[in-house]
C-alpha positions as CSV (number, residue, x, y, z in Angstrom):
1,X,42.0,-37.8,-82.2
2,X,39.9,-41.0,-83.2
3,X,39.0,-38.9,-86.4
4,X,42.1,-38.6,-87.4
5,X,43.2,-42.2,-86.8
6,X,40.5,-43.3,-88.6
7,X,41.5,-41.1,-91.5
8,X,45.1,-42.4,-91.5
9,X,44.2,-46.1,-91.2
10,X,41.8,-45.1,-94.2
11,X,44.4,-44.0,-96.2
12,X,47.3,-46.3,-95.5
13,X,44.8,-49.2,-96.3
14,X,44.0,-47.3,-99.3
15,X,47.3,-47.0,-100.2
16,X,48.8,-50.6,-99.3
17,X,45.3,-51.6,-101.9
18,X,46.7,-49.8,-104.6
19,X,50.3,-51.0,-104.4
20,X,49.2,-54.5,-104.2
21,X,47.0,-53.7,-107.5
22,X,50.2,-52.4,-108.8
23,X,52.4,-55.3,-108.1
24,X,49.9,-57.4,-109.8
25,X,49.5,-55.4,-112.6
26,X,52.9,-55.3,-113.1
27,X,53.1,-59.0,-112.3
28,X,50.2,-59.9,-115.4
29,X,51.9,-57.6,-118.2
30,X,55.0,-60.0,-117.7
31,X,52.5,-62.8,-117.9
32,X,54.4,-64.7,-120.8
33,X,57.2,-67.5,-121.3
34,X,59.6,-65.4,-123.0
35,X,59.0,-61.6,-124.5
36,X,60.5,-59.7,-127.4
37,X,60.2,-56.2,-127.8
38,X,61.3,-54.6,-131.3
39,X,60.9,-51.8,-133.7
40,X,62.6,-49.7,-136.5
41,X,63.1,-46.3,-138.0
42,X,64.8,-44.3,-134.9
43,X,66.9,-40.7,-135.5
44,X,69.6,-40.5,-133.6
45,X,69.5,-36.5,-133.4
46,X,65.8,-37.3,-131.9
47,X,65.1,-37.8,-128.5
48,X,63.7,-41.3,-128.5
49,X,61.0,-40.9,-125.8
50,X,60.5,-44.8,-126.4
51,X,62.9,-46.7,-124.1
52,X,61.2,-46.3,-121.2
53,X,58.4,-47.8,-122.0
54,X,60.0,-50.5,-124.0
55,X,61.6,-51.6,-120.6
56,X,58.5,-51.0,-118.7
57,X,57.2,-54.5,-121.0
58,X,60.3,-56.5,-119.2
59,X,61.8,-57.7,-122.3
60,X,63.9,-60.6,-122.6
61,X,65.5,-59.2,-125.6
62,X,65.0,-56.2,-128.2
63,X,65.4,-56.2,-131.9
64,X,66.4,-53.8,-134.3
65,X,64.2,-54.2,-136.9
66,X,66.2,-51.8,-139.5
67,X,67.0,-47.8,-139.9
68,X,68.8,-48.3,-136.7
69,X,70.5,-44.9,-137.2
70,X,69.8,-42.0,-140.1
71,X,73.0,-42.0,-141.9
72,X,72.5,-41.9,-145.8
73,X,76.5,-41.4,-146.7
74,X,79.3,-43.0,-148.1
75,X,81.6,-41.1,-145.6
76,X,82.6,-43.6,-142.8
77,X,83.0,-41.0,-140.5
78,X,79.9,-39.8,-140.8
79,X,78.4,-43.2,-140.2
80,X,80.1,-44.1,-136.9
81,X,79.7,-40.6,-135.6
82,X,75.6,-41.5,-135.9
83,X,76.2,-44.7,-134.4
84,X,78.0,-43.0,-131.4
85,X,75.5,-40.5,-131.1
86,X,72.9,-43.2,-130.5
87,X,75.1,-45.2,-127.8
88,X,75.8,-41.6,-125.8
89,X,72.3,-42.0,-125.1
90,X,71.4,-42.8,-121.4
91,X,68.3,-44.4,-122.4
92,X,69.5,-46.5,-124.6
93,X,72.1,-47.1,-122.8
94,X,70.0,-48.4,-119.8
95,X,68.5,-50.4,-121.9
96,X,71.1,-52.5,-123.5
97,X,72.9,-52.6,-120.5
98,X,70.1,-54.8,-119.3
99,X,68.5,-56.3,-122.0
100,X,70.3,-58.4,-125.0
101,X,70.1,-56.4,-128.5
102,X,69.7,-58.4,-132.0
103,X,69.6,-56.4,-135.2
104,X,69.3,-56.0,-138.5
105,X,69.3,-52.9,-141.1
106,X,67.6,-51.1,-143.7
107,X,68.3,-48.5,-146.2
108,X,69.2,-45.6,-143.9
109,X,71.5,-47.3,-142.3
110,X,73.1,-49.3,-144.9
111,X,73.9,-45.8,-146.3
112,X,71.7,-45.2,-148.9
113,X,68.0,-44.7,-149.4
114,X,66.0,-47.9,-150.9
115,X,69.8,-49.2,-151.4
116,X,71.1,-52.5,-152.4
117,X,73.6,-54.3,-154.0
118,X,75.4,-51.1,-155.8
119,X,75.9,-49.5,-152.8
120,X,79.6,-49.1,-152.9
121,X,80.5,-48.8,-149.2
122,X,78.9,-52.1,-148.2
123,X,81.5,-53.6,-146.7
124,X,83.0,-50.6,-144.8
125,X,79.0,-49.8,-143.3
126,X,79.0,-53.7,-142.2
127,X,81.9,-53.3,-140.1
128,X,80.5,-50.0,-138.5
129,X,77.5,-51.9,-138.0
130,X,79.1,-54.8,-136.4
131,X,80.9,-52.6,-134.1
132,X,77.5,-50.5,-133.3
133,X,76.4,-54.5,-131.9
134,X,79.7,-54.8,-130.0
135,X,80.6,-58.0,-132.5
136,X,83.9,-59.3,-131.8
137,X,86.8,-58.2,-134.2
138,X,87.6,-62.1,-134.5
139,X,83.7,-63.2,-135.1
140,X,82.7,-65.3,-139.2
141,X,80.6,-62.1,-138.9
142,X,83.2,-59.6,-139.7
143,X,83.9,-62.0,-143.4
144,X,80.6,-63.2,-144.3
145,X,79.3,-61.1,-147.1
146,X,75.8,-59.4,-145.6
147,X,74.6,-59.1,-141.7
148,X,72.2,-62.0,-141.5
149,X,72.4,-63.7,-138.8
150,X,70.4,-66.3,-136.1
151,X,70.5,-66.5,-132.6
152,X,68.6,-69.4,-130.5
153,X,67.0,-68.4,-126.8
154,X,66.5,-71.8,-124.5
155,X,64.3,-71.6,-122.1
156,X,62.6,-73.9,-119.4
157,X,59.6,-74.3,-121.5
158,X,61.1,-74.2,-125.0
159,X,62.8,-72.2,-127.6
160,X,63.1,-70.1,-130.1
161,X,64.7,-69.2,-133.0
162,X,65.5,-65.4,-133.9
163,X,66.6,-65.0,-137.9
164,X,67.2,-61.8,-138.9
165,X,67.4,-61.3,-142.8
166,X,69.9,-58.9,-144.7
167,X,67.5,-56.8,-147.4
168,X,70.1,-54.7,-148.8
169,X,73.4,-56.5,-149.3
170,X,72.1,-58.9,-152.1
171,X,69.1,-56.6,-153.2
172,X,69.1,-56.5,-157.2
173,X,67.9,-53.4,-159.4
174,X,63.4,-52.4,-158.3
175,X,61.8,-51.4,-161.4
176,X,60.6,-47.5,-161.0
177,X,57.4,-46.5,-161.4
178,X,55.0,-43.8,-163.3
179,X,53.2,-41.8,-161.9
180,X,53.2,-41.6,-157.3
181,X,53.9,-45.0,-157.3
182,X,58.0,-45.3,-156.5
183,X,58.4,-48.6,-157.6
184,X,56.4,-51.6,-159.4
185,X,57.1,-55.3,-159.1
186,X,59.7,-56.8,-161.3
187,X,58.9,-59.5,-163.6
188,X,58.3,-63.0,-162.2
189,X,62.1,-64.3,-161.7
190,X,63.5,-61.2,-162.2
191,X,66.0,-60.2,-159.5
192,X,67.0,-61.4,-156.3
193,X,66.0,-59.9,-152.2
194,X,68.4,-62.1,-150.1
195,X,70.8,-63.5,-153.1
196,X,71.8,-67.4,-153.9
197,X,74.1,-67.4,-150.5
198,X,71.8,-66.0,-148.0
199,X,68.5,-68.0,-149.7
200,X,70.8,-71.0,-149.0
201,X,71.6,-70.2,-145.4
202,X,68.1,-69.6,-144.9
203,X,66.9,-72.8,-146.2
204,X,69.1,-74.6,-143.9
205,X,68.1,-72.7,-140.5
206,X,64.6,-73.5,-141.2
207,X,65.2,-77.0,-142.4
208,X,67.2,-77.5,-139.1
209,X,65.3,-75.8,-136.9
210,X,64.0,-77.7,-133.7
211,X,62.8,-74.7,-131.4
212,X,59.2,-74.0,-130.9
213,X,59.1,-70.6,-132.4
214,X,60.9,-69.1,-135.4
215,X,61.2,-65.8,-135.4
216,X,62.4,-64.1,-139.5
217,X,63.3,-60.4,-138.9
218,X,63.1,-58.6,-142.5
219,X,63.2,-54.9,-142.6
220,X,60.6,-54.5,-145.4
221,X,57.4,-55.7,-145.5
222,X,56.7,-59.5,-146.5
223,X,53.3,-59.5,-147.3
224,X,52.2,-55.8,-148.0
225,X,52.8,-54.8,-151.6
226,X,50.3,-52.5,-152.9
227,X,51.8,-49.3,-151.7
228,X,54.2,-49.3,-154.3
229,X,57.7,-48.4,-152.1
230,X,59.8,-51.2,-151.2
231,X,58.0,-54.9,-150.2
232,X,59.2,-58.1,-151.0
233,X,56.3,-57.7,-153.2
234,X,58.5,-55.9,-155.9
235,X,60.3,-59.5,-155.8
236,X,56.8,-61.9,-156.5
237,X,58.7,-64.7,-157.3
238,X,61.2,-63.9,-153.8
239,X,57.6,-63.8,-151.8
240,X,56.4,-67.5,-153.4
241,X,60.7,-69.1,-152.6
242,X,59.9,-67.9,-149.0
243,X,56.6,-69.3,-148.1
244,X,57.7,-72.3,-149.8
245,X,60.8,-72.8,-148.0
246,X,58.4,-71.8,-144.6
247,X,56.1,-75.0,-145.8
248,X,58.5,-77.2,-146.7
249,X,60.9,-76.6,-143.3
250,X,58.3,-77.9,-141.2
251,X,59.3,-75.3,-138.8
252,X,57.7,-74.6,-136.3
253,X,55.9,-71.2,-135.1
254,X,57.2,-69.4,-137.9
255,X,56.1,-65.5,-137.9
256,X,57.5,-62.2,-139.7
257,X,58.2,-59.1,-138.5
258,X,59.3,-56.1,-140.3
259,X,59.5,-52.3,-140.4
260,X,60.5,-49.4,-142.7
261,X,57.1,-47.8,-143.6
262,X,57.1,-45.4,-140.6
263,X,53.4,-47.1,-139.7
264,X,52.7,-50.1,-137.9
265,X,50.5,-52.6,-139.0
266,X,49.6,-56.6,-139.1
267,X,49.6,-58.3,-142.3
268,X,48.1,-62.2,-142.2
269,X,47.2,-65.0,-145.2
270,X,46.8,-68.1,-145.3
271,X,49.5,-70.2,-147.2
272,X,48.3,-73.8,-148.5
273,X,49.8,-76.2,-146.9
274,X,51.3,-74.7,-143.8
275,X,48.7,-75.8,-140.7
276,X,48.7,-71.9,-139.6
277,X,48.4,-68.3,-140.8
278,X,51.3,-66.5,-141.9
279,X,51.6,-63.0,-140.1
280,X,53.7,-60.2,-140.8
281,X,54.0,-57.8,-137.9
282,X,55.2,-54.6,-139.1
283,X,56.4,-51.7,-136.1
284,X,57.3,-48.3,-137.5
285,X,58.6,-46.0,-136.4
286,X,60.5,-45.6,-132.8
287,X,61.0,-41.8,-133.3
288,X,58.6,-40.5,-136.2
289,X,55.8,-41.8,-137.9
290,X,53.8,-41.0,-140.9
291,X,51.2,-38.7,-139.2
292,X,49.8,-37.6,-142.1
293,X,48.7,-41.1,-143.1
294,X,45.0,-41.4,-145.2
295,X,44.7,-44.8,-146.3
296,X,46.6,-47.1,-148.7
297,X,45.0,-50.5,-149.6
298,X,46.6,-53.8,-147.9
299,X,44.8,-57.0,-149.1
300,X,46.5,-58.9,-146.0
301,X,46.0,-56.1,-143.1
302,X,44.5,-57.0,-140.2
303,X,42.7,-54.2,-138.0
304,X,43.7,-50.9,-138.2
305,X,47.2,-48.9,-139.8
306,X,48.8,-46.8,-136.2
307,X,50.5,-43.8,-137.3
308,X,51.9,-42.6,-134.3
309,X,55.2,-43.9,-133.2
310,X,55.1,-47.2,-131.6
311,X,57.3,-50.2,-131.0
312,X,55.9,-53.8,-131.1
313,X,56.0,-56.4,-128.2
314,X,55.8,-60.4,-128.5
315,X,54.5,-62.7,-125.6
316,X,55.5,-65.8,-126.2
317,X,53.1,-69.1,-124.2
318,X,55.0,-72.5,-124.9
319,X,52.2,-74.5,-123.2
320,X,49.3,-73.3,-125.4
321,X,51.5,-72.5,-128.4
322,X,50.8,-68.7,-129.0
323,X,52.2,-65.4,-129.3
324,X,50.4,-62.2,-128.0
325,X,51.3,-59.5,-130.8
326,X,51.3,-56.3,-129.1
327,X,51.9,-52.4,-131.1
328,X,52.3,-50.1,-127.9
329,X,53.4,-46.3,-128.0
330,X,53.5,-43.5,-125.5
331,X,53.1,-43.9,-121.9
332,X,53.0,-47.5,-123.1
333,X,50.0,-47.6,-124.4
334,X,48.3,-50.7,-126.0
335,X,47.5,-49.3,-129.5
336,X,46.4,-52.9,-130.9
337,X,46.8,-56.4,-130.3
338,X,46.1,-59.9,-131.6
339,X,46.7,-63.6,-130.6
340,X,48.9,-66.0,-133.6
341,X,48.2,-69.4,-132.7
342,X,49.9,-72.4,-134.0
């Protein structure tokens, strides 16, 4: 009889060890002042096996970074049947029920693969989109030309500032390739990203911004360019306006984050005259990812390309003025991870 209490006095020490080891576990992952989770490229028709683990990070918000939905028509219907099918997901559902959702889009959702400006349904895809966010019918947002956006997020420590960027609406003519390269940079000056409205709105946010982080969400790469699909790259002289208007904000905390290329990967450079390195943090994608991947060159990346799907986490320290950049995938996983410092 003393055996066995022994053994079950054993055990449920055991066991009260490990759930303490648990709760503080669980207690150092949310070790940060504020966290964002995000990421991009997500088929509806797929079983996104993602969420959970995005909410297992305890986000304070999640981002669409673009390709929200697989759409690729002109037919309306089409479009907010795609949508829908995303929201009948429990999943998802769980999540945004709990968690605020910011967003912009990319090609696939826009309605047309490496689409811009010619897209002729523009304004009819906007309003699906809007609708997809739960935008009020009486919100600016429903007659402003393009989805960008900003939202601030006060906290006790600090702020910070979320801008997402519209690639699409504005986007002027990409110069095609030879060869199995899809596209090659325009000339210098030749042809605008974000187009003379959005540049100025931009401008302004930045110039005006007092919050401790700035957060740009563009859903193609910033820095990347030498894979020849779409990067602001194709835009050179787009690239030098925006790291210019960074520099001459004075903003604070500025970093990038992007998606699109179905591989997740951190971009970083340093910019003369701004007092820290830039960093673009692609995440892609939520429910495929290029697999198949064998190397293309990146002059900016930092570590290693992850092609497995992943979704990217930020942990945001106001007192020391960092961000933990996390790619995570299955299970949760940590796949890679660096410190931004300001």
């Amino acid at each position: 009889m003393r055996i066995y209490f022994v053994l079950f006095l054993t055990s449920f020490l055991f066991s009260n060890c490990n759930i303490k080891k648990q709760n503080q576990v669980t207690k150092v992952s949310k070790n940060s002042d504020f966290t964002i989770a995000f990421g991009s490229c997500n088929k509806q028709n797929k079983t996104n096996v993602l969420w959970q683990e995005v909410k297992k990070n305890n986000p304070d918000l999640w981002i669409w970074g673009g390709d929200i939905i697989y759409s690729d028509t002109e037919n309306m219907s089409k479009m907010k049947s795609d949508y829908e099918t995303l929201l009948s997901q429990e999943a998802y559902k769980n999540l945004a029920n709990k968690v605020p959702i910011l967003a912009t889009w990319d090609d696939h959702d826009y309605g047309v693969n490496d689409g811009g400006i010619e897209f002729p349904k523009k304004q009819e895809a906007q309003q699906l989109f809007l609708d997809f966010l739960g935008v009020s019918k009486n919100s600016a947002r429903r007659s402003q030309e393009g989805i960008y956006n900003s939202k601030k997020f006060i906290t006790t420590k600090g702020s910070i500032n979320v801008i997402l960027l519209d690639t699409r609406y504005f986007r002027t003519k990409l110069t095609k390739a030879k060869g199995k390269r899809r596209y090659v940079p325009n000339k210098n000056g030749e042809g605008t990203i974000l187009g003379k409205e959005q540049w100025s709105w931009l401008q302004n946010e930045l110039n005006n911004s007092k919050a401790d982080f700035n957060v740009i969400v563009s859903s193609i790469q910033v820095l990347s360019s030498e894979h020849g699909f779409e990067t602001w790259g194709n835009f050179p002289h787009e690239v030098d306006k925006l790291k210019e208007t960074i520099i001459s904000s004075k903003a604070k905390g500025v970093l990038l984050l992007s998606g699109d290329r179905h591989i997740s990967e951190f971009s970083q450079t340093e910019v003369p005259n701004l007092p820290y390195k830039l960093t673009d943090f692609t995440s892609s994608g939520l429910t495929h990812a290029y697999t198949s991947y064998s190397g293309e060159p990146n002059k900016y990346r930092v570590q290693e390309v992850v092609n497995e799907i992943s979704f990217g986490v930020l942990n945001f320290n106001f007192d020391d003025k960092f961000i933990d950049l996390e790619m995570r995938g299955r299970n949760n996983k940590l796949l890679q991870k660096m410190k931004q410092s300001y």
